[in-house]
C-alpha positions as CSV (number, residue, x, y, z in Angstrom):
1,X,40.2,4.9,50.8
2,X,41.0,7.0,47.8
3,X,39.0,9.4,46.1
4,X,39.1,10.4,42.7
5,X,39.1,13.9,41.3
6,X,39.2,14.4,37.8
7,X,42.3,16.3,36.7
8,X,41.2,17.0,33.1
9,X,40.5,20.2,33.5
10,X,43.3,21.5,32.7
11,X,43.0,25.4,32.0
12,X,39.3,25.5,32.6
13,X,39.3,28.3,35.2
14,X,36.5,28.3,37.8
15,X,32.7,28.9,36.3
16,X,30.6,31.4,38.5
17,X,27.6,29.4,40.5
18,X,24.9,30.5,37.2
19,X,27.1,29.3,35.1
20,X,28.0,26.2,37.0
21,X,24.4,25.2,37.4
22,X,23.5,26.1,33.8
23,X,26.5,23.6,33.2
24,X,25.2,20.9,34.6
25,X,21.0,21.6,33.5
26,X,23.2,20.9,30.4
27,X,24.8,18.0,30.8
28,X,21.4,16.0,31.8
29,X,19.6,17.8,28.3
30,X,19.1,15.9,25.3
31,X,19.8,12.2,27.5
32,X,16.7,12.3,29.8
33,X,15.2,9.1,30.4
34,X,11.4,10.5,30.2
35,X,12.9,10.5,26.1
36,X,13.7,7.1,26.1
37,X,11.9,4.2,24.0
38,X,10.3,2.2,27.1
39,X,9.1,5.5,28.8
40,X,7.2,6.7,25.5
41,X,5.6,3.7,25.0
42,X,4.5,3.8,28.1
43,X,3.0,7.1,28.1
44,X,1.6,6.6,24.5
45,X,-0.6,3.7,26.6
46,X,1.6,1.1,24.8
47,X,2.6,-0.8,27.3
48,X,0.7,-3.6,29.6
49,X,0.5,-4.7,33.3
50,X,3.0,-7.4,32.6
51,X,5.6,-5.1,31.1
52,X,5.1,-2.7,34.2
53,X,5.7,-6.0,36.5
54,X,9.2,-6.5,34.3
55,X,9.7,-3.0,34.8
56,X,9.6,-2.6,38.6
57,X,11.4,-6.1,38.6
58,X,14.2,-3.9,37.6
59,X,13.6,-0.8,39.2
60,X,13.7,-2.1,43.0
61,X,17.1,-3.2,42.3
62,X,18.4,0.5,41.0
63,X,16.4,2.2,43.7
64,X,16.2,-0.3,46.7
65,X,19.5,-0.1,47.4
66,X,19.7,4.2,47.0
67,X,19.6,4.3,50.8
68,X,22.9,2.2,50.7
69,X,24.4,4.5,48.1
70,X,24.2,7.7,49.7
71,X,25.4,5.8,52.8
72,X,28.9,5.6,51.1
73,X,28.8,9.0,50.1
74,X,28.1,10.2,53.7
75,X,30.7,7.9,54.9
76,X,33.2,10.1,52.3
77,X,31.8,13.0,53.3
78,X,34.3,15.3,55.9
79,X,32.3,16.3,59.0
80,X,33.1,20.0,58.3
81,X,30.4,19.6,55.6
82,X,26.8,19.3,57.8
83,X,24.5,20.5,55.0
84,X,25.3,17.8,53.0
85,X,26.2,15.5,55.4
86,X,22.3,16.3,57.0
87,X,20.7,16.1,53.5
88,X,22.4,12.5,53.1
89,X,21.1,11.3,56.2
90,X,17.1,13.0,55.5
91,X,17.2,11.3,52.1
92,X,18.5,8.1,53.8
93,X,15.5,8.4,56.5
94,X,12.9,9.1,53.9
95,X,13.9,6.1,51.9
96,X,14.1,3.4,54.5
97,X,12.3,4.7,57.7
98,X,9.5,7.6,56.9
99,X,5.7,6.4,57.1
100,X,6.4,3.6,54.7
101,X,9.3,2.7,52.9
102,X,9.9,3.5,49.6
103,X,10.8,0.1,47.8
104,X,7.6,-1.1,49.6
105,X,5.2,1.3,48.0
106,X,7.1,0.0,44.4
107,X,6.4,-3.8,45.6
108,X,2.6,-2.8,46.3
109,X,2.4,-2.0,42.8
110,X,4.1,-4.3,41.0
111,X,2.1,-7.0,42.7
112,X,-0.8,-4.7,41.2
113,X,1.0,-5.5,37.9
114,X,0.5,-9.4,38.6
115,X,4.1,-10.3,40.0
116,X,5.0,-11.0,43.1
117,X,7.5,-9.5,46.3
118,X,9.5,-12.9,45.4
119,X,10.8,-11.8,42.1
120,X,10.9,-8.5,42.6
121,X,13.4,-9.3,45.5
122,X,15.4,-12.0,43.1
123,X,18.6,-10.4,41.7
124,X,17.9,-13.3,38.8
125,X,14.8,-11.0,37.6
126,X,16.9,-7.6,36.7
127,X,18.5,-7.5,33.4
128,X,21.8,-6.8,32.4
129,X,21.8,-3.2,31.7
130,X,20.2,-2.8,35.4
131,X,22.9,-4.8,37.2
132,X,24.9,-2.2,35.8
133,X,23.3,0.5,36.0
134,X,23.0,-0.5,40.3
135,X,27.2,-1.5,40.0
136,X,27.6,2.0,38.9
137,X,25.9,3.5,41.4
138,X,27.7,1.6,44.0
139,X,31.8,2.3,42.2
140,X,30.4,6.1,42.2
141,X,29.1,6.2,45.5
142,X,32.4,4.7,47.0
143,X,35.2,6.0,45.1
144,X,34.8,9.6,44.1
145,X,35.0,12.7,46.3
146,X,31.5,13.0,47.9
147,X,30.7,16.4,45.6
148,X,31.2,14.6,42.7
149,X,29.0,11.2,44.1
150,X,26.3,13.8,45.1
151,X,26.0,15.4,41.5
152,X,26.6,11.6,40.0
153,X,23.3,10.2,42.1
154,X,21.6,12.8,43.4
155,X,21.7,15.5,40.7
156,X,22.5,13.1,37.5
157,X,19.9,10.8,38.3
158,X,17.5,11.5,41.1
159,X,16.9,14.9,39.5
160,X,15.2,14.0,36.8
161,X,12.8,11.6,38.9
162,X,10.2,14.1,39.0
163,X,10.2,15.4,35.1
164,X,10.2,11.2,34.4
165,X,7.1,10.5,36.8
166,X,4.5,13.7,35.8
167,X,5.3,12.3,32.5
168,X,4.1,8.7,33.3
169,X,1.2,8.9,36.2
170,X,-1.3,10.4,34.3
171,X,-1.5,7.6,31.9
172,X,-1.3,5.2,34.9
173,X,-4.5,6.6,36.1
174,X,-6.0,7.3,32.4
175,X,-5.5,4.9,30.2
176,X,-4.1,1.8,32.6
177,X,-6.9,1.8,35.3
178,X,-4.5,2.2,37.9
179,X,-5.9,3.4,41.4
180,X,-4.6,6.4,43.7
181,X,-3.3,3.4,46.2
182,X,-1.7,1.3,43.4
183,X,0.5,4.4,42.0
184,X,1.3,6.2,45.1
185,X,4.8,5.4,44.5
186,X,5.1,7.9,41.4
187,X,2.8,10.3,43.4
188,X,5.5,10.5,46.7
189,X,8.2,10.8,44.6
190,X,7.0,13.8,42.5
191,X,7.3,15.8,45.7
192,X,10.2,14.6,47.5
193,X,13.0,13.8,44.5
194,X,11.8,17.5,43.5
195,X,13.1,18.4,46.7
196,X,15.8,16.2,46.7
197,X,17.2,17.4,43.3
198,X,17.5,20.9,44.2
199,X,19.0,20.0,47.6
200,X,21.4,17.8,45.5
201,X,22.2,21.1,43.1
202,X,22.7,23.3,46.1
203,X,25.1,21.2,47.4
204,X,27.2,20.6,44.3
205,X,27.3,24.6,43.5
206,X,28.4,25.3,47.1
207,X,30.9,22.7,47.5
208,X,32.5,22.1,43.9
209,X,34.6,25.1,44.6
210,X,37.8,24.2,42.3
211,X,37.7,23.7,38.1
212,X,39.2,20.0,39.1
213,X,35.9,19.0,40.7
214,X,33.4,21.2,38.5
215,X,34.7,19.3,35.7
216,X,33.9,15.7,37.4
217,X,30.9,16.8,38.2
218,X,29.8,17.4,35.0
219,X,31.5,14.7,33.8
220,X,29.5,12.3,36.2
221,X,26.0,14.1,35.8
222,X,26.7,13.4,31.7
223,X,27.4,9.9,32.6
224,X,24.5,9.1,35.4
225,X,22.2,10.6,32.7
226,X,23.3,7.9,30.1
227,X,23.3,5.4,32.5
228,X,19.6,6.0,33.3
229,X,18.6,6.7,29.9
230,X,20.3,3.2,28.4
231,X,18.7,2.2,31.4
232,X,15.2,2.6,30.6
233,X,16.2,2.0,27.0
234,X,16.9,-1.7,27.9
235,X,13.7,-2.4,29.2
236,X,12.2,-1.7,25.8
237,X,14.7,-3.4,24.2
238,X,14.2,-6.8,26.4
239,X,10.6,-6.8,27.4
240,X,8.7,-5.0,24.7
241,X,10.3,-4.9,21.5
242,X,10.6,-8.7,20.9
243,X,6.4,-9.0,21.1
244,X,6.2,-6.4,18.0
């Protein structure tokens, strides 16, 4: 398997870890997905139970397969590196084997929304901006160096989980109706992507240790935040803005 390091960084000498990590605090700013069109509507109280139900339609197939993603990263990752390769697997455990899965706490509230586990779990029901959006995630998690994957997924895009979330679950509790049960899904992953993210950023300063990979790794976090900000774009674009 061949991994790709970015080679474009010509001169660009090594950055010192602050300046590293103020790099890539950088590179998500000004293309967070709290900012896009489908997650202001939503917490402007714009939206309705059906567009949540399109919503996490869409969202189990980015997340569901997360799990799988870091898989392939751990699978790239060389044995010498056991922080990593230890977070990998505690995020992988969390996900798919902790108390209760993850993508089931999503299914129990979309069904709250009025769909069903049936079309959440039908590929057919995702648009085409989340097909690839999940593709990307997958080419990412497979082909480039693990440091670079881990600031691609975990720091690009799992990161700003929390920032999106505290945004969005008070006006699923005040102004939806939602109950504590129905929106425990935004409530667990408050905590743990908090955690995850600054696991994710520890990694990436400690083991980005040439300019090669610093500069795919900014590259990359730059990237995974467009992709989840087009992302959350596209649901506005397919299941909100055509009933205004």
């Amino acid at each position: 398997m061949t991994l790709t390091v970015d080679n474009s960084a010509g001169t660009q000498g090594l950055l010192s870890r602050d300046d590293f990590r103020a790099a890539l605090e950088d590179a998500i700013k000004g293309r967070e997905a709290k900012n896009a069109s489908f997650s202001k509507a939503w917490a402007d109280g714009e939206l309705t139970r059906e567009h949540f139900a399109r919503w996490a339609e869409n969202h189990y197939h980015y997340v569901g397969p997360f799990a799988d993603y870091l898989g392939y990263i751990y699978g790239n990752t060389p044995d010498k590196y056991t922080n990593a390769k230890d977070f990998l697997l505690q995020n992988m455990y969390e996900e798919e084997l902790a108390d209760i899965r993850h993508t089931d706490l999503l299914i129990k509230f979309a069904e709250s929304c009025g769909t069903t586990r049936e079309r959440i779990e039908n590929p057919e029901n995702m648009n085409a901006v989340t097909r690839g959006l999940q593709a990307w995630c997958y080419a990412v998690a497979m082909r480039e160096h693990f440091v670079v994957a881990t600031a691609a997924l975990v720091v690009g895009l799992e990161s700003q989980v929390p920032s999106i979330y505290k945004k969005q679950i008070v006006p699923l509790r005040e102004k939806y109706g939602f109950t504590e049960d129905e929106i425990e899904f935004f409530d667990l992953h408050i905590t743990s992507d908090e955690v995850h993210g600054e696991r994710g950023y520890q990694i990436v300063l400690d083991h980005a240790d040439t300019p090669e990979l610093q500069q795919r790794c900014l590259q990359l976090v730059r990237w995974g935040a467009e992709m989840r900000f087009s992302y959350t774009k596209a649901l506005y674009d397919t299941y909100v803005a055509p009933s205004r």
